[in-house]
C-alpha positions, 0 to 999 in steps of 0.5 A: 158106527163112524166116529162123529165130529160135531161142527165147529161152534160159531162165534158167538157160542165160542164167546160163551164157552169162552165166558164160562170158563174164564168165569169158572176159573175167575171165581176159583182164583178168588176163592185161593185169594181169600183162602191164601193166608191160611194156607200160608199158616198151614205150612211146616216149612219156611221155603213152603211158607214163601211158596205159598206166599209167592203162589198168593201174589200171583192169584192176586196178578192173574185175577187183576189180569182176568178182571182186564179181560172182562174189560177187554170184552165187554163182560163181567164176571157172573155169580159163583153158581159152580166153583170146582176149585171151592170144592177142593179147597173148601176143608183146606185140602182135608189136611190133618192139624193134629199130623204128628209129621209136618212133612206130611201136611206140607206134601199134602199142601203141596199136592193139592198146590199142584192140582189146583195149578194143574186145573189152571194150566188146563184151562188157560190152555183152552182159552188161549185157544179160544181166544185165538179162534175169537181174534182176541189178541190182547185177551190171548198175551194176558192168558199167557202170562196167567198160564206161564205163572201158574206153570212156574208155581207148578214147577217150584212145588215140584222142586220144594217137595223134591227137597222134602224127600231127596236125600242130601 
């Protein structure tokens, strides 16, 4: 059996693969907005805490970036009917309060981090390109700096947790 490539979408089913995924990750980031502070109050370590705190201010940027892009389309954000990113969030990482090793806690914190991020970079990779295919210039410029925050927190994450457990 040959593989089979299906025909390349229209314009007008890109816009809605488009809207589905700027809404999916829309909603998510409004879900961490919400839940930053606590997040914020889980962590052990004061550099974690600023982090966390840094990691708040830039889902606070990218939202108002996405809201932008809502703008720039003629579009508004649909109803949270499926918000993967909730689902991992939602008992704040499974994290254990009565862990006896903060570090724990703190790497854990860490991880989840970088796999809500992992999640972001992934999709804002996939509307740039969409966004290209649909000539949307100044959408493509405000997914880029929402895709190069969220590489950045990726990258400060790593280099906390590689902190945390490098010896001196």
């Amino acid at each position: 059996m040959e593989p089979h490539t299906p025909p390349a979408p229209d314009k007008k089913f890109l816009k809605q693969i488009f809207l589905h995924h700027l809404t999916r990750i829309y909603n998510g980031k409004r879900f961490l907005r919400e839940r930053t502070p606590h997040l914020i109050e889980l962590a052990s370590f004061e550099a974690l805490k600023l982090a966390v705190k840094e990691f708040g201010g830039d889902v606070k940027k990218q939202l108002e970036r996405m809201e932008d892009i809502y703008k720039l389309i003629g579009e508004t954000p649909s109803p949270d009917i499926c918000n993967p990113i909730s689902s991992i969030v939602r008992d704040e990482f499974c994290l254990d309060d009565d862990q006896e090793v903060p570090l724990l806690n703190d790497l854990d914190l860490m991880l989840y981090l970088q796999i809500l991020e992992h999640i972001n970079i992934t999709s804002y990779r996939m509307l740039i390109m969409i966004a290209k295919l649909l000539k949307y210039d100044e959408v493509k410029q405000l997914l880029t700096e929402n895709f190069d925050e969220a590489a950045d927190n990726d990258q400060l994450f790593t280099l906390i947790a590689k902190e945390y457990v490098t010896p001196e």
